[in-house]
C-alpha positions as CSV (number, residue, x, y, z in Angstrom):
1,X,0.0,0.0,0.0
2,X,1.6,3.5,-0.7
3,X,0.6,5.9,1.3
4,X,-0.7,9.5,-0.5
5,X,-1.8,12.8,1.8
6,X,-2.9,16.0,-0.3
7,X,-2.2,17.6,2.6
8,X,0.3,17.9,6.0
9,X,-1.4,15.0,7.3
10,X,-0.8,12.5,9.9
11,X,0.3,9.1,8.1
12,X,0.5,6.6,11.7
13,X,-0.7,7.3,14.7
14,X,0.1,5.3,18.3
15,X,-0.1,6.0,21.9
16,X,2.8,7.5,23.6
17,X,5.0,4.8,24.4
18,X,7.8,4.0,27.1
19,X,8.7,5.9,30.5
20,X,10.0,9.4,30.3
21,X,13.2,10.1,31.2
22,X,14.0,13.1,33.9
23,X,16.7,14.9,32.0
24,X,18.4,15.1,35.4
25,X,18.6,11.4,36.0
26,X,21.4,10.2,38.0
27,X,24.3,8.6,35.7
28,X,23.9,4.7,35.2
29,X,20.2,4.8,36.1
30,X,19.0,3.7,32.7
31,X,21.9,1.0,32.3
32,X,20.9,-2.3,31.3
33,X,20.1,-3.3,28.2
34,X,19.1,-1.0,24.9
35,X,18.4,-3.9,22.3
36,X,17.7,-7.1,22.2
37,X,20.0,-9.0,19.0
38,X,16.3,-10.3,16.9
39,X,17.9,-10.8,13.0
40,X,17.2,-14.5,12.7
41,X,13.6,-14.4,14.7
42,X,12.6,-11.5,12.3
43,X,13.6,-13.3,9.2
44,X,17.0,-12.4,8.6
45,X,18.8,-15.0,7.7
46,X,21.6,-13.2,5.6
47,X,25.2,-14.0,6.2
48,X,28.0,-12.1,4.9
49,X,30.9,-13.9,2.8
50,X,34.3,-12.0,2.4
51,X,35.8,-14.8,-0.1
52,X,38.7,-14.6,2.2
53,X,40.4,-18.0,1.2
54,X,44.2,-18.5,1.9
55,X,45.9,-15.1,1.1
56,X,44.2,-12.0,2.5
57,X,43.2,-9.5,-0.1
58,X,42.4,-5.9,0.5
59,X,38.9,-5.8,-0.1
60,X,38.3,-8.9,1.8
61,X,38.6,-6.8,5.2
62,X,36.6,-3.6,4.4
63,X,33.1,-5.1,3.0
64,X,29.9,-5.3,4.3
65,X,27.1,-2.7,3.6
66,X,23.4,-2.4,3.8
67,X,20.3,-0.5,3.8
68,X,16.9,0.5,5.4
69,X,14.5,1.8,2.7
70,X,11.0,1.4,2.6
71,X,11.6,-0.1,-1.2
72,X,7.5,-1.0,-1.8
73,X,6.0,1.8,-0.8
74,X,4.0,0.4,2.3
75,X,5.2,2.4,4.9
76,X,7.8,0.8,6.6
77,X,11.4,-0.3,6.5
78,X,12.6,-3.0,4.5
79,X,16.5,-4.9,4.3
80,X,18.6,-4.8,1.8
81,X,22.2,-6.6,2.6
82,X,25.4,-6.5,0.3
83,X,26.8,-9.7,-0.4
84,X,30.6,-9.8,-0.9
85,X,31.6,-12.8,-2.2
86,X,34.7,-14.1,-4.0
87,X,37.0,-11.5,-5.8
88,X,37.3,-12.7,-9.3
89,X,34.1,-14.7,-9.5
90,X,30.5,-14.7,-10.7
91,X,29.7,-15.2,-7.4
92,X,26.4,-17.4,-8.6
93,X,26.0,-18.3,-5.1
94,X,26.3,-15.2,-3.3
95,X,23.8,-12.3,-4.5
96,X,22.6,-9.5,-2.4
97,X,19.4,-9.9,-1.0
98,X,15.7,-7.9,-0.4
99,X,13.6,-9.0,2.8
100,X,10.4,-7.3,3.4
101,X,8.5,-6.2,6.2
102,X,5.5,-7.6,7.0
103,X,5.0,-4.8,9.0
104,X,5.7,-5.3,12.7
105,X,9.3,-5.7,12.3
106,X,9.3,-9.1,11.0
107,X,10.9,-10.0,7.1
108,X,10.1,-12.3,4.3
109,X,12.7,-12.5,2.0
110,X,12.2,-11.1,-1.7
111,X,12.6,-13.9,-3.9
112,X,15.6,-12.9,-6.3
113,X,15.8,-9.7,-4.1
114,X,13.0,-8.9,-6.6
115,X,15.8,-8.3,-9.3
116,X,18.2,-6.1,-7.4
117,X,20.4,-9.2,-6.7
118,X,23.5,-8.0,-7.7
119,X,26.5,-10.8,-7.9
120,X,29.5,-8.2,-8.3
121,X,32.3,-8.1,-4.8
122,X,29.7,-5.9,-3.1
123,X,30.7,-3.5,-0.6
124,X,27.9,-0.9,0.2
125,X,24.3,0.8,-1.0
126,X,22.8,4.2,-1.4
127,X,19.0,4.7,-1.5
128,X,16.8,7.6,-3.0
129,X,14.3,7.8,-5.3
130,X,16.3,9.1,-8.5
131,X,14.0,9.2,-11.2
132,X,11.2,11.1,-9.0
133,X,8.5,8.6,-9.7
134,X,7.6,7.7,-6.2
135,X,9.6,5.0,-5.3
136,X,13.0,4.1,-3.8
137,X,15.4,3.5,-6.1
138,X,19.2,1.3,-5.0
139,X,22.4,1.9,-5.9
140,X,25.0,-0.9,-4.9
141,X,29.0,-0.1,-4.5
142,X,31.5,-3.4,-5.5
143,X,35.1,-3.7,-6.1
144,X,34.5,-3.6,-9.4
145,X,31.2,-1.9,-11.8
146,X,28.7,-0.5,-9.4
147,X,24.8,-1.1,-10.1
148,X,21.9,1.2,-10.3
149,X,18.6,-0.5,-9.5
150,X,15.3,1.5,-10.7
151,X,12.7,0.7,-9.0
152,X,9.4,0.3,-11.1
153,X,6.7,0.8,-8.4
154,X,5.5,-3.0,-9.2
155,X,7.8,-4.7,-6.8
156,X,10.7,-5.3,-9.4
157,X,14.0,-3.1,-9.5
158,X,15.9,-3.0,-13.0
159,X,19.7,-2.8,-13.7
160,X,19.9,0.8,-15.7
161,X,23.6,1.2,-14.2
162,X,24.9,1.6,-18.2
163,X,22.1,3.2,-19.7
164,X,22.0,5.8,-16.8
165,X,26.1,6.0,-16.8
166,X,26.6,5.5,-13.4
167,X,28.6,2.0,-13.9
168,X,31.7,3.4,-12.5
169,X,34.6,-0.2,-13.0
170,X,36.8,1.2,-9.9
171,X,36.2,0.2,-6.1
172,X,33.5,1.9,-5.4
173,X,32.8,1.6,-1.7
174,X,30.6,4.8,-0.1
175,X,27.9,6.5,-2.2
176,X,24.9,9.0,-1.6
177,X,22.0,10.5,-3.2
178,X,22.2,14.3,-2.8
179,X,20.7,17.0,-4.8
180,X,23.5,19.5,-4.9
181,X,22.0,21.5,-7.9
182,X,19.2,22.5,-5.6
183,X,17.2,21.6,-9.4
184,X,14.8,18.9,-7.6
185,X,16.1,15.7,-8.6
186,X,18.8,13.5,-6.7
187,X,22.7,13.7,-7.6
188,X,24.7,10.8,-7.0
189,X,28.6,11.8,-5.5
190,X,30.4,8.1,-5.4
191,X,33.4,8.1,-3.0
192,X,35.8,5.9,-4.4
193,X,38.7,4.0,-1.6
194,X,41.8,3.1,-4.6
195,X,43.3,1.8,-7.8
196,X,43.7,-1.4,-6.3
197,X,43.9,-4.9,-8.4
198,X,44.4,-8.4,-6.9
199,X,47.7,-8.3,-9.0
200,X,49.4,-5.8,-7.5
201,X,48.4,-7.4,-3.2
202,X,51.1,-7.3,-1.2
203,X,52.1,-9.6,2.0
204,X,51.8,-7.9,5.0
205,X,52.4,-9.2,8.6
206,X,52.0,-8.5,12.5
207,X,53.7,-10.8,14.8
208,X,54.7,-12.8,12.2
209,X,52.0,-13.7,10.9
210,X,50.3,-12.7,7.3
211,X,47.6,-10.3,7.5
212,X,46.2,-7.5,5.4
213,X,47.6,-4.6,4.5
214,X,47.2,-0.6,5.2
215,X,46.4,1.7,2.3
216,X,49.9,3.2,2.8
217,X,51.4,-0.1,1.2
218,X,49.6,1.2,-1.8
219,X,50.1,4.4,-2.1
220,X,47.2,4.3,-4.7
221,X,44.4,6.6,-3.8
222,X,41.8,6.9,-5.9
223,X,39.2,10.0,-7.5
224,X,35.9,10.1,-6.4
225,X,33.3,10.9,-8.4
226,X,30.4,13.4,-9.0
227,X,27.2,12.5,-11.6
228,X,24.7,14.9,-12.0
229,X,21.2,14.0,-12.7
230,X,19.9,14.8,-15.8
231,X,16.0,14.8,-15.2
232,X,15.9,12.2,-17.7
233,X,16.9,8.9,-15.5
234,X,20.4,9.0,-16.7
235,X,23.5,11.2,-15.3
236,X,26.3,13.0,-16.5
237,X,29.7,12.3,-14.9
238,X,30.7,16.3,-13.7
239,X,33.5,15.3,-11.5
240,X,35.9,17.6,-13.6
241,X,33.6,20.3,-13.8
242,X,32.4,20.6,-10.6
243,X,36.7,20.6,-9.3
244,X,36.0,17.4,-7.3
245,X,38.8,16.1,-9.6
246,X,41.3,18.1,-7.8
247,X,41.7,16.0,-4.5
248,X,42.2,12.0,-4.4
249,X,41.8,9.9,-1.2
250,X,41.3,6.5,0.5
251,X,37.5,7.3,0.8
252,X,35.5,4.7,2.8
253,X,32.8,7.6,4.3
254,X,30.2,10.0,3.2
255,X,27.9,12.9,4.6
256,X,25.7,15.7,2.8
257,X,24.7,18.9,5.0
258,X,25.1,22.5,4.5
259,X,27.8,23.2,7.0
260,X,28.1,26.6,6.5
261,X,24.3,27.5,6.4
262,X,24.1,29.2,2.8
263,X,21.3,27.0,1.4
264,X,23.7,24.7,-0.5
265,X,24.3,21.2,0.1
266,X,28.4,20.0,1.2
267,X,29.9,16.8,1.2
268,X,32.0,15.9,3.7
269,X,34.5,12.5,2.7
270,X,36.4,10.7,5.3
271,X,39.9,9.3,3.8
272,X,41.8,6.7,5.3
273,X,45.2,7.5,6.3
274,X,44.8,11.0,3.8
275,X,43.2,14.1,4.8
276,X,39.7,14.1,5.1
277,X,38.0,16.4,2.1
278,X,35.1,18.7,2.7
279,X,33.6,19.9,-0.4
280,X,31.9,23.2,0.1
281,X,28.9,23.6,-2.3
282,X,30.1,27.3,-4.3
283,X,26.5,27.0,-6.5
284,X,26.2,26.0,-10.0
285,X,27.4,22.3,-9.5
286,X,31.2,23.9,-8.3
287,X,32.8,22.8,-5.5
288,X,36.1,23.7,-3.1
289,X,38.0,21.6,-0.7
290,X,38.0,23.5,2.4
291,X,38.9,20.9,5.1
292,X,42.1,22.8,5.7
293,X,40.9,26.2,6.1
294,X,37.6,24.9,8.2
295,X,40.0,22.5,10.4
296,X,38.4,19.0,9.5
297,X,41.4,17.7,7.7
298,X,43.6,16.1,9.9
299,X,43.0,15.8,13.8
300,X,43.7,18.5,16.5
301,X,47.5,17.3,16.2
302,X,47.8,17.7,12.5
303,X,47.6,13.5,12.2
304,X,45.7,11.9,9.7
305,X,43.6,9.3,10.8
306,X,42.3,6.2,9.6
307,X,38.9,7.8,8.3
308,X,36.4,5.0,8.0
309,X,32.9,5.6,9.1
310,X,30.7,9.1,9.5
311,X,28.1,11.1,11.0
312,X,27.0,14.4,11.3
313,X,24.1,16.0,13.0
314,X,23.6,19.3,15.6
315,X,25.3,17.5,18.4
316,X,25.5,20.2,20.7
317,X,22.0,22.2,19.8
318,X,23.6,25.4,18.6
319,X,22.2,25.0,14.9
320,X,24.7,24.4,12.8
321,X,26.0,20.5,11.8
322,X,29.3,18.8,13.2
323,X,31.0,15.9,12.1
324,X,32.6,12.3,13.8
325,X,34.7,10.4,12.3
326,X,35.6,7.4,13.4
327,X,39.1,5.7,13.0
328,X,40.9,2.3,14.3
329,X,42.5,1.1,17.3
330,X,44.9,3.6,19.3
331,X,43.3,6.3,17.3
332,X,40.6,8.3,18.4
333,X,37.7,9.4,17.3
334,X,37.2,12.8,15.7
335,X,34.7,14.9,16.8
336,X,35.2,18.3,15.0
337,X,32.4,20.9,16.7
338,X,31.2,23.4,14.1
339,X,31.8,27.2,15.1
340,X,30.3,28.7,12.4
341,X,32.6,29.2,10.0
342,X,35.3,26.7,11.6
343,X,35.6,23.1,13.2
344,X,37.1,22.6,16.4
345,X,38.9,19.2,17.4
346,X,36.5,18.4,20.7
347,X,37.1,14.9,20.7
348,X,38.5,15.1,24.4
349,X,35.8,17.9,25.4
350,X,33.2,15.5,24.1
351,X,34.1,12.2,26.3
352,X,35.5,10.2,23.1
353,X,39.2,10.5,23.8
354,X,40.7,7.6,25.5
355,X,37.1,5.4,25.7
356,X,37.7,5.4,21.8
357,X,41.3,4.4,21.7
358,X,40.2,0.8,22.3
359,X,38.6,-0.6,19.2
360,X,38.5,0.0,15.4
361,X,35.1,1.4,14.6
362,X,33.2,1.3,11.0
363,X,29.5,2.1,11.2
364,X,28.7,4.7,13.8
365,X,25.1,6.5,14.1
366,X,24.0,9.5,16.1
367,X,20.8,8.9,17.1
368,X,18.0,9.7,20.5
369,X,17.5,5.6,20.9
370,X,16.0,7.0,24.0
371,X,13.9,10.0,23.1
372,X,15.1,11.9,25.7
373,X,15.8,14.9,23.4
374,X,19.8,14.4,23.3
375,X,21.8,12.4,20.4
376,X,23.3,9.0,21.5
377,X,26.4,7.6,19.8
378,X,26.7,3.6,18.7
379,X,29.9,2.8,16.5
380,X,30.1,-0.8,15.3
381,X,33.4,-2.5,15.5
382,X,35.8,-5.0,14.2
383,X,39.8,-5.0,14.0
384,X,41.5,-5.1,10.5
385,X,44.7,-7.2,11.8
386,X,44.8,-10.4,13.2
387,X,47.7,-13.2,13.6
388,X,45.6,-15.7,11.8
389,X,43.4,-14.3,9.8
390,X,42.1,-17.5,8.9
391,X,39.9,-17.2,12.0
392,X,36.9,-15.5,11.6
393,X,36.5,-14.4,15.3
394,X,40.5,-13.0,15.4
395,X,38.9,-10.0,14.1
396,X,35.8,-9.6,16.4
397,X,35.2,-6.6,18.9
398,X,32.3,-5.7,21.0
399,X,30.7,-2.3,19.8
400,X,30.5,0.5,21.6
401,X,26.8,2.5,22.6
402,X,27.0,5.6,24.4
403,X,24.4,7.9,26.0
404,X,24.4,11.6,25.6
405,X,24.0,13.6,28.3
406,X,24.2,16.9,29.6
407,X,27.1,18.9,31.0
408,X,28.2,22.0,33.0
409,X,29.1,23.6,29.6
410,X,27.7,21.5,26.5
411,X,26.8,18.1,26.2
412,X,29.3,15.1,26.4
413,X,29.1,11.0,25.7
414,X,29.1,8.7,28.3
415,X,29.7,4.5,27.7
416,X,26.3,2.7,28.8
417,X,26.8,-0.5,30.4
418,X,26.5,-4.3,29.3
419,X,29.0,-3.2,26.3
420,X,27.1,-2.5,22.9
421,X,23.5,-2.3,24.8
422,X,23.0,-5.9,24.8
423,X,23.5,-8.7,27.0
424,X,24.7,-11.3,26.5
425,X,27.6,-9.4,24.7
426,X,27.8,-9.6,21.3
427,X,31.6,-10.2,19.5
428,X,31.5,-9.9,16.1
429,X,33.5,-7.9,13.0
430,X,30.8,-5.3,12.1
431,X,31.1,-3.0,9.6
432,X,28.0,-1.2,7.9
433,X,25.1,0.1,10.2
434,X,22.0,1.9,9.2
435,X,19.9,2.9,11.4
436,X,15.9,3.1,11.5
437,X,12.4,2.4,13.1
438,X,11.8,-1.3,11.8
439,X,8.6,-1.7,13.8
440,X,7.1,1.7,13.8
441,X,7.3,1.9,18.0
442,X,8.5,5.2,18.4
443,X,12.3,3.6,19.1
444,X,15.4,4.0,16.4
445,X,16.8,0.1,15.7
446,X,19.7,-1.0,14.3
447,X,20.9,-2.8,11.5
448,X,24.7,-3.7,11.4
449,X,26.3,-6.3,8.9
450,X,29.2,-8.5,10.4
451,X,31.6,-9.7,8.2
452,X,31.9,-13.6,7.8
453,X,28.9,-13.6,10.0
454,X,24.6,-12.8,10.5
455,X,23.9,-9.5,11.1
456,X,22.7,-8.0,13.3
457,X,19.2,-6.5,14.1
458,X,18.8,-4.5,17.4
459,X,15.5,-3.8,18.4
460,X,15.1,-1.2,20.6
461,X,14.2,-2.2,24.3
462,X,15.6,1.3,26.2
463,X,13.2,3.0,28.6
464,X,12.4,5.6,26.2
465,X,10.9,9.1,26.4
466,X,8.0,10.8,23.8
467,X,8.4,11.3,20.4
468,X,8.0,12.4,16.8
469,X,8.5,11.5,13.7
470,X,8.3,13.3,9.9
471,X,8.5,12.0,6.8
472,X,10.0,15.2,4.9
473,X,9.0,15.2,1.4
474,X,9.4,17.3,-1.9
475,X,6.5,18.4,-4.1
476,X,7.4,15.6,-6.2
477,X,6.8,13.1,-2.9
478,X,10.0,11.7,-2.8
479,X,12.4,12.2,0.6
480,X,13.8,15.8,0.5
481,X,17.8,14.5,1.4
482,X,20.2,16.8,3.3
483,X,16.8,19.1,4.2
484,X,16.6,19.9,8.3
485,X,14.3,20.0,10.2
486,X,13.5,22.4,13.3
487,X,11.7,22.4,16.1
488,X,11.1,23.6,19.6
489,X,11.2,20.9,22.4
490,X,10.4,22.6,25.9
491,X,12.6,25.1,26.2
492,X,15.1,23.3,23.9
493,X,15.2,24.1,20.2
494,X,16.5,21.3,18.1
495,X,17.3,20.4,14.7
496,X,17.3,17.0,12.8
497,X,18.5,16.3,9.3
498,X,16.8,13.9,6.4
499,X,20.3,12.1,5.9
500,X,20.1,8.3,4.6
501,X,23.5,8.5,3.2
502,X,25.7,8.2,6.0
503,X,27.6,5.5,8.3
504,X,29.8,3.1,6.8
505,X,29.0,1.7,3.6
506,X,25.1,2.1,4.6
507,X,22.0,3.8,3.8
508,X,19.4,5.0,6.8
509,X,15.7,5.4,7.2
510,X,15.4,9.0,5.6
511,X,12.6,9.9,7.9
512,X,13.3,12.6,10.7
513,X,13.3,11.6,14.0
514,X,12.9,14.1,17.5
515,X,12.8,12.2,20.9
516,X,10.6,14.7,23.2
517,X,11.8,14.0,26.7
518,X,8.9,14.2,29.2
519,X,6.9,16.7,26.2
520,X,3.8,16.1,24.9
521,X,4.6,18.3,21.3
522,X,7.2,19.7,19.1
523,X,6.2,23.3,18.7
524,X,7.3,25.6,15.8
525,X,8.3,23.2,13.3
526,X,10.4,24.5,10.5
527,X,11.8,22.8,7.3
528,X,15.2,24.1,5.6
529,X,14.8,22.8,2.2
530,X,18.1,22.4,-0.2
531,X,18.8,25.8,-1.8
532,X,18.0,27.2,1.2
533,X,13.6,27.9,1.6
534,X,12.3,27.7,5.0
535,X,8.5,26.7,5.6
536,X,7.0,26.7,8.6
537,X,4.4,23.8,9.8
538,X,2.7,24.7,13.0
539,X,3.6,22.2,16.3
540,X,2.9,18.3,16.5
541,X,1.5,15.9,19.2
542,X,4.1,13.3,20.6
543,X,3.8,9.6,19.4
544,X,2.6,10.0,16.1
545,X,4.3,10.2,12.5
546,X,3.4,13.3,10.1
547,X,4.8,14.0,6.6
548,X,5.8,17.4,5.7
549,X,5.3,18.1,2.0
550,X,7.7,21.1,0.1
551,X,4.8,23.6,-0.7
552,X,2.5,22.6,2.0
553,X,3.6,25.0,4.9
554,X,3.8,28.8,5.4
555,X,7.1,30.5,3.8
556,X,9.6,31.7,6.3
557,X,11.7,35.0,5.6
């Protein structure tokens, strides 16, 4: 069933759900568990294949993507999961594959992943509706020719990746939808990692024994690229013309927002072991590299870092977007503050210097998983070296959630106890996470592909606060990416961005999500739409989903 409103209308509707949290409650009072680890009793019964066999090869160690979308228009979230494979092979026997939800959070898998089952060495997916015909559309990053999957509204996807000349041969491994023309349709910006080949693999050890090998062994770094959407259902590749051409990197992440509040959409990419690039939107399709002269580059010490996984979100409530970057083992993270015009290293300030240092994180999330009007932090985690890499669990780490909380100058992180939110504990290699409301309760879930493993799906079981959700859509009806939304939460005014393409190798539910705290509405709810319009909606009751359409509300000056 697809779901039509002529009007702002309310689309779902529940009772308020969950015990609200004081936002004064003392520390550890909410401890316990977050989620409960559901995949296989919900009907995913994916498991990822790296082809690793009896040499390691690059690739092997970085895969593992996948997306929440709701890809047949009923309303709520369905899987998609990125099968890796063998390098060199047909991979017959490993395709990606599309379950469906029935609609309470349960999935019945697609048969044929109702054509979008790829067989390339699949690292990760974008999803967005790029032809503007109501539905979501899938495009899937491999070592090797990525795919675009149109989406025909009838249940089936078709492969247009040639005809719409998006096939890109390299190793594509991040990629989001982003209209950075402001025109109304959905740009594609690929982040490419390097000019790697199996031919060229070099041997590698730690403590004697073989292992895989940093980017620096390489010294191969790759261009990313930039297609601008025609209108037409194909693309032009603009990467020269738009100046993107100018900077290469190990790119492994991706994250669309207007950083410096002009209207325009950036990209921020996170390199590994290369400077980070931020590509600030100059209009007309042109862009500049300005993660020197905004501070985003290289960490607080001038280091650069092993970029791998990214968010961005108002962290701190000040309206404007900052960044994290996670990185591996004795690194930290990066948590660069936006001042405006400037990032500031706050990784320290924030409560992410030494807990970080521990693990090697890939997928990471900002999120309110417990609605109580603050962003949360989970990072998914997995080591790239091991002294037998032969053994699947060598590489396994617990992941990491934290709890946002308030402090005597800002806001900081602080680890929630069991490890990861769950007990048992969970030890796995996890790499992409996307995050979403599978079941519709009011609570953000997890999705978070382990490599040589099941993934996993996290339901959320947290004593949670109110709520409110928006589906944010364009006069066309499709989701209005990088747009923010606004709104006043008590005394609190927050802001929340429609950003699916984020992560690691992932795409996210695009709907906007506010936990309320102890409120019963959001007041004054304002949409910034790419190219810079505001319209203003009115205020919202808690525990109910609305959709916001471009056209619908009453201009802001």
């Amino acid at each position: 069933m697809r779901v039509n409103s002529r009007t702002l209308a309310a689309v779902t509707g529940t009772a308020l759900i969950g015990s609200v949290m004081s936002a004064c409650s003392p520390s550890g009072a909410r401890d316990g568990p977050w989620f409960s680890e559901e995949a296989r009793q919900r009907g995913l019964d994916f498991e990822h294949r790296s082809g690793y066999t009896d040499r390691p090869l690059l690739p092997e160690i970085l895969a593992g993507g996948a997306a929440l979308a709701d890809v047949d228009g009923d309303g709520d979230l369905d899987a998609y999961l990125v099968q890796s494979g063998r390098i060199g092979s047909d991979n017959v026997d490993a395709p990606n594959r599309l379950y469906l939800n029935r609609g309470d959070g349960h999935f019945e898998e697609a048969p044929g992943a109702s054509g979008a089952d790829d067989r390339g060495y699949g690292m990760g997916a974008a999803a967005g509706d790029y032809d503007n015909d109501g539905d979501v559309d899938l495009y899937v990053t491999n070592y090797g020719p990525n795919v675009l999957y149109r989406n025909d509204g009838a249940g089936r996807f078709e492969d247009v990746s040639s005809a719409a000349g998006v096939d890109d041969p390299g190793w594509g491994s991040a990629a989001a939808f982003l209209d950075l023309d402001a025109d109304g349709d959905l740009d594609l910006f690929l982040v490419n990692y390097m000019n790697w080949t199996p031919e060229i693999e070099r041997d590698c050890y730690v403590r004697g024994a073989i292992t895989y090998c940093g980017p620096g062994q390489y010294a191969l770094p790759a261009m990313d690229r930039l297609y601008r959407n025609n209108g037409d259902g194909t693309f032009t590749d603009t990467t020269f013309d738009a100046g993107i051409n100018v900077a290469f990197g190990n790119g492994l992440g991706i994250v669309g927002a207007d950083f410096n509040r002009d209207g325009l959409t950036d990209v921020f990419v996170a390199n590994d072991m290369l400077v980070n690039q931020l590509w600030l939107n100059r209009g007309d399709l042109r862009f500049e590299d300005d993660s020197l002269l905004w501070g985003c580059a290289v960490d607080e010490h001038g280091i650069e870092k092993a970029g791998m996984g990214v968010a961005a979100a108002d962290f701190d409530d000040d309206d404007d977007t900052d960044l994290l970057v996670v990185n591996m083992e004795q690194q930290t993270d990066s948590f660069f503050r936006n001042e405006g015009g400037y990032f500031v290293d706050a990784t320290r300030a924030v409560g992410l210097g030494a807990s970080s240092l521990r693990h090697t994180r890939f997928g990471v999330a900002l999120a309110d998983f417990d609605n109580d009007g603050r962003l949360d932090l989970y990072e998914a985690n997995g080591r790239i070296e091991s002294s037998d890499p032969s053994v699947v669990q060598e590489f396994a780490e617990p992941n990491t959630l934290y709890r946002g909380k308030a402090a005597e100058t800002s806001v900081r992180f602080e680890e929630v106890a069991p490890e990861g939110g769950v007990d048992p504990p969970l030890r796995h290699t996890s790499r992409g996470l996307a995050v979403g409301d599978v079941d519709n309760d009011g609570g953000l879930d997890l999705l978070i592909v382990n490599r040589d493993a099941e993934p996993y799906l996290l339901m959320n079981k947290a004593a949670r606060g109110n709520w409110v959700r928006f589906e944010v859509r364009t006069a066309s009806g499709r989701d209005a990416h990088a747009a923010s939304v606004t709104a006043t939460v008590g005394t609190a005014r927050l802001r929340r961005d429609v950003q699916p393409g984020a992560s690691y190798l992932a795409s996210s539910d695009p709907r906007v999500h506010f936990g309320l705290g102890r409120e019963p509405r959001a007041e004054n709810v304002i949409v910034t739409w790419p190219g810079g319009e505001r319209e203003a909606f009115g205020g919202f009751e808690a525990g109910r989903a609305y959709r916001l359409t471009r056209g619908l509300g009453n201009l802001v000056e």
